[in-house]
C-alpha positions in Angstrom: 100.0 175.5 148.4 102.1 177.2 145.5 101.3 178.4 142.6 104.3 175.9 141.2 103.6 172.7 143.6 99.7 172.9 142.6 100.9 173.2 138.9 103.3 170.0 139.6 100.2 168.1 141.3 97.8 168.9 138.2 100.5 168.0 135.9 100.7 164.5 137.8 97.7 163.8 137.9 96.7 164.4 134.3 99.8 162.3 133.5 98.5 159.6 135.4 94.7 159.6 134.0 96.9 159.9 130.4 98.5 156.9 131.1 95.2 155.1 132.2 93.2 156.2 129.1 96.1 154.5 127.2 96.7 151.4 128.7 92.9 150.7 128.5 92.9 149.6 124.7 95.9 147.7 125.3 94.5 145.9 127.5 91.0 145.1 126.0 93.2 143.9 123.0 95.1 141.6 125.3 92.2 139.9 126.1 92.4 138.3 122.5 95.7 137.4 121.9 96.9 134.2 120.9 99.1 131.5 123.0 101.8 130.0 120.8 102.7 126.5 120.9 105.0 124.2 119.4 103.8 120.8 118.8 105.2 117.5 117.4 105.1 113.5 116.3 108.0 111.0 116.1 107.4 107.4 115.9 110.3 106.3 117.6 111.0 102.7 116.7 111.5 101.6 120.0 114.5 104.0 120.5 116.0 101.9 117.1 117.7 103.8 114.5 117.4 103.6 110.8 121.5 102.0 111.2 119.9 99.3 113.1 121.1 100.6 116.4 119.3 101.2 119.4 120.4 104.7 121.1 118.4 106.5 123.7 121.2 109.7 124.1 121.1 109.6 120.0 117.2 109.9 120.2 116.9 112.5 123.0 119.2 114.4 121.2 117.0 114.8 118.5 113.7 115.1 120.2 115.7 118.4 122.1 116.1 119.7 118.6 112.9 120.0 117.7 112.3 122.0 120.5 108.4 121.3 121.2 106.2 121.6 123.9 104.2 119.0 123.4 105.2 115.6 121.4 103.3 112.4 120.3 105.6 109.3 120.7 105.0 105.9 119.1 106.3 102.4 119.2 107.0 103.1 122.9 108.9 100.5 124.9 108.2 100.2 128.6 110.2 97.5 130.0 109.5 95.4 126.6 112.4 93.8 126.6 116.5 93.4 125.0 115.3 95.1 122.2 115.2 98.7 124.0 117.8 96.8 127.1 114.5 96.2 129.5 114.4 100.1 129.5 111.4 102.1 130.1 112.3 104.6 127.2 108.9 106.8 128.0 110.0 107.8 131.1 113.7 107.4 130.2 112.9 110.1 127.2 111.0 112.2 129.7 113.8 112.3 132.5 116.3 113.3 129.8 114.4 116.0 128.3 113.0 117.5 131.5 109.5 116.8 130.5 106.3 115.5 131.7 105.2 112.1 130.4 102.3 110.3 129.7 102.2 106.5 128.6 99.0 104.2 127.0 100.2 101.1 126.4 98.6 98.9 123.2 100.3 95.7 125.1 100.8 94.8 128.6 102.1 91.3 129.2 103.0 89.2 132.1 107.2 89.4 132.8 109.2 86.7 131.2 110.2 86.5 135.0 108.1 86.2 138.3 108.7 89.5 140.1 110.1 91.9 136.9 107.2 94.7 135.8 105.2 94.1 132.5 106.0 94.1 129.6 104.7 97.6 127.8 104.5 99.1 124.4 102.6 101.5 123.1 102.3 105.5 123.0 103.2 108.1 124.8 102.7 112.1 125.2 105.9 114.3 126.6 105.1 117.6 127.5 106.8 120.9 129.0 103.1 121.7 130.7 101.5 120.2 133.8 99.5 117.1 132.6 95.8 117.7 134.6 94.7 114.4 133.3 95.4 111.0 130.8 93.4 108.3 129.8 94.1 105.4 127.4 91.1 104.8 125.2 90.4 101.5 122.8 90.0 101.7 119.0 89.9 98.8 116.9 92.5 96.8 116.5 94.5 93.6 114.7 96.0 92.5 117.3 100.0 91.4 116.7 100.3 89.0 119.5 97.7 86.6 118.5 98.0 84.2 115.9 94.8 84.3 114.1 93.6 88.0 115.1 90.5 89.3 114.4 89.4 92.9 114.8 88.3 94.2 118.1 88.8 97.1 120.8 91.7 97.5 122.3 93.3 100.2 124.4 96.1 102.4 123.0 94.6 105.6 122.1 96.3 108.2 124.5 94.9 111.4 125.5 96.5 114.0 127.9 94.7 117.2 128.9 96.4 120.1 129.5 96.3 124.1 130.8 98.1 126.0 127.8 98.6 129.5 129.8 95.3 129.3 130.9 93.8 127.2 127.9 92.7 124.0 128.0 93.9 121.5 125.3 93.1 117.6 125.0 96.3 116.1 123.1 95.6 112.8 121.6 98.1 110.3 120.1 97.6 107.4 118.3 99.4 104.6 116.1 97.2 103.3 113.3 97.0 99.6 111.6 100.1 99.2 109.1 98.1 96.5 106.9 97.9 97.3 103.3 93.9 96.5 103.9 92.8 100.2 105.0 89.5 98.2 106.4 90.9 98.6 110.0 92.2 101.9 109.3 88.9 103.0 108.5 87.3 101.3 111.6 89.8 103.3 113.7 89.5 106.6 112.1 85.5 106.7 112.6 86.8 105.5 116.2 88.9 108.2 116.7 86.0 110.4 115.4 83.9 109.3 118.1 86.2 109.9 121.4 87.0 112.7 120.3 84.0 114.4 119.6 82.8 112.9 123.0 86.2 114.3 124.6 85.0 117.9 123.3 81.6 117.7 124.1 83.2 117.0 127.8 85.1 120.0 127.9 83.9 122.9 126.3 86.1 125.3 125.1 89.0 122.6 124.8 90.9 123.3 121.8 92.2 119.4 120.2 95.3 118.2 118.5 95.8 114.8 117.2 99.7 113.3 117.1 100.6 110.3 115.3 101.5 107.7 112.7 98.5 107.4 110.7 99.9 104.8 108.2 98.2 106.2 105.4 98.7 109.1 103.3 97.1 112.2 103.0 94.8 111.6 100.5 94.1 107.9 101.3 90.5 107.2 101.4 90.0 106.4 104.8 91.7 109.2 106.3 89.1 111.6 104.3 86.3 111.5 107.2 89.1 112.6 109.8 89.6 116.0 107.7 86.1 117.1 108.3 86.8 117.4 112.0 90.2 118.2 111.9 92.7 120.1 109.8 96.4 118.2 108.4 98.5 121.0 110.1 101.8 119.7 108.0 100.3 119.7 104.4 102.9 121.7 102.7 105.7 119.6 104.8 107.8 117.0 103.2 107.3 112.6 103.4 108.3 111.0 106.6 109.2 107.4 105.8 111.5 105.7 105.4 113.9 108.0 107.5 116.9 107.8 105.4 114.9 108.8 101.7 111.1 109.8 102.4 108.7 108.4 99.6 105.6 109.3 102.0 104.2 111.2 104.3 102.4 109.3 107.3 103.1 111.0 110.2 100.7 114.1 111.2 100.0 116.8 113.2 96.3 117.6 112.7 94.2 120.1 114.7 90.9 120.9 115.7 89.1 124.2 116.0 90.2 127.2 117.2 93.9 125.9 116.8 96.0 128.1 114.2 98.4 126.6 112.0 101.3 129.3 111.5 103.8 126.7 109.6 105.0 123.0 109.7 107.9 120.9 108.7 109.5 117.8 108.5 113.0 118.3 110.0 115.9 116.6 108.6 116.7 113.8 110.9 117.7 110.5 109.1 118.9 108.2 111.4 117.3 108.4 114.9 114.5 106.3 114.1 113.2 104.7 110.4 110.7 107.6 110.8 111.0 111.0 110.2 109.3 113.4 112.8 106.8 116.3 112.1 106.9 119.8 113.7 104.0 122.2 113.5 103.9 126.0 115.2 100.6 126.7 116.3 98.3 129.2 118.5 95.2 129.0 121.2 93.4 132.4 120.4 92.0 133.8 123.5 88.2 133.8 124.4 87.4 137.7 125.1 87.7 138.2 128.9 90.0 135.6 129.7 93.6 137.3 130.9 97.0 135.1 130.6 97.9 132.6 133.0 100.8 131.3 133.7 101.7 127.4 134.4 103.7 126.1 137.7 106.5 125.4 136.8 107.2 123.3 140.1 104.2 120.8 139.1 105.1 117.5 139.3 104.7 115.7 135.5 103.2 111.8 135.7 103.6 109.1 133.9 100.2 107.6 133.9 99.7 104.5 132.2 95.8 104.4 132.1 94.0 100.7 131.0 95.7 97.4 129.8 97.7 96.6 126.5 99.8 94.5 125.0 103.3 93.8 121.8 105.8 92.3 119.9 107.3 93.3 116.7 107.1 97.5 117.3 103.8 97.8 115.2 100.3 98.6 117.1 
């Protein structure tokens, strides 16, 4: 061998063990790094603007512009009737957007005729990310179909899990009692304590997010045991109801541990729906050792509608 091709061989070879030495920290540090998400909540009115006018194309439109990953619907009509035009605006929503969807209906009622499929309402999940499971859990409720109601369980508490780029997440949704009486507020909020802390201890490592209308306000005394578990990801963000001139702020994105809050807001959407929706830009951090994963994009969503429900006038 020469002199000059044993000098080009060295030189390639320390370039290469150069290049090695190098790309080891990077690596190690990769190993940490955080997966971004985008995450939202609209209550949707039934696909009902704040003009009175129901208008799916009006709605999608909006939901597109806030560009999430993962949104919590509520007042979701499946098949409820001329309201939302018989529709099944959960997966209608879903087939518009190119997203996966989940459904947990509140209400499921026999059709007004023999033959036609229930009648639905309730809440939904849409997500860009293969949905790996969904169940529909019951919280207290007062129920708006019967004429003298009294408090009791009743399904409508949606949760979807999901693979983030390798991390697992357990999105739930929920609609909470509009009453002025916070008493079955605060029956659901220790309720939604409870799965959810059973949901965790199911899945370890799970990071949680919580979508919804809470009907309350932030500092409203019976959504103060929720913030020991979970943080209000859009405190700094602006009031969400009515649509057309906020005066308060009762739709939320909270999140669990291990979820990082880099900024939320209330966009400026008036007349979609007599709600306002809330965007929040989060991250999973990493567990050491765990390189990035990417999801299938072929995966099929579903649109699971797990236990029985049942509505009427567009509040759970």
């Amino acid at each position: 061998m020469s002199a000059r091709v044993r000098t080009f061989v060295q030189l390639s070879v320390a370039g290469a063990l150069l290049s090695l030495a190098v790309a080891a920290p990077a690596a190690s540090a990769d190993q940490g790094f955080a997966v971004p998400l985008r995450v939202a909540t609209y209550n949707i009115h039934a696909g009902t603007g704040s003009d009175g006018v129901f208008d799916l194309d009006r709605q999608a439109a909006a939901l597109r512009a806030l560009d999430a990953d993962v949104i919590g619907l509520q007042e979701v009509d499946v098949h409820w009737g001329p309201r939302s035009q018989g529709l099944d605006v959960a997966g209608e929503l879903a087939r518009r957007l190119g997203m996966r969807v989940s459904f947990a209906p509140i209400y499921s009622l026999d059709p007004v005729a023999p033959g036609s499929p229930r009648r639905e309402y309730g809440v939904a999940v849409l997500s860009r990310f293969p949905i790996r499971s969904a169940a529909n859990h019951e919280i207290t409720r007062l129920s708006t179909q019967d004429e003298n109601p009294v408090p009791a369980p009743a399904p409508g508490f949606g949760e979807v899990t999901l693979k983030v780029r390798g991390v697992p997440v357990q999105v739930f949704v929920t609609h909470l009692d509009y009453r002025s009486d916070p008493a079955v507020r605060v029956a659901q909020v220790a309720d939604t304590r409870r799965i959810m802390a059973r949901e965790r201890a199911a899945l370890p490592g799970a990071r949680q997010v919580l979508l919804g209308d809470f009907n309350a306000e932030p500092r409203d005394p019976e959504l103060r045991p929720l913030w020991t578990d979970l943080r209000d990801a859009g405190g700094e963000s602006g009031g969400t109801y009515p649509a057309a001139a906020p005066v308060k702020r009762i739709d939320y994105v909270a999140v669990g541990k291990d979820v990082r809050v880099h900024g939320a807001h209330v966009p400026d959407e008036a007349l979609a729906s007599d709600h306002r929706p809330v965007v929040a830009d989060v991250s999973l951090p990493r567990k050491p050792g765990k390189p990035p994963k990417t999801e299938k994009a072929g995966e099929a969503g579903k649109h699971g509608k797990a236990g029985k429900a049942g509505n009427g006038d567009g509040r759970g």
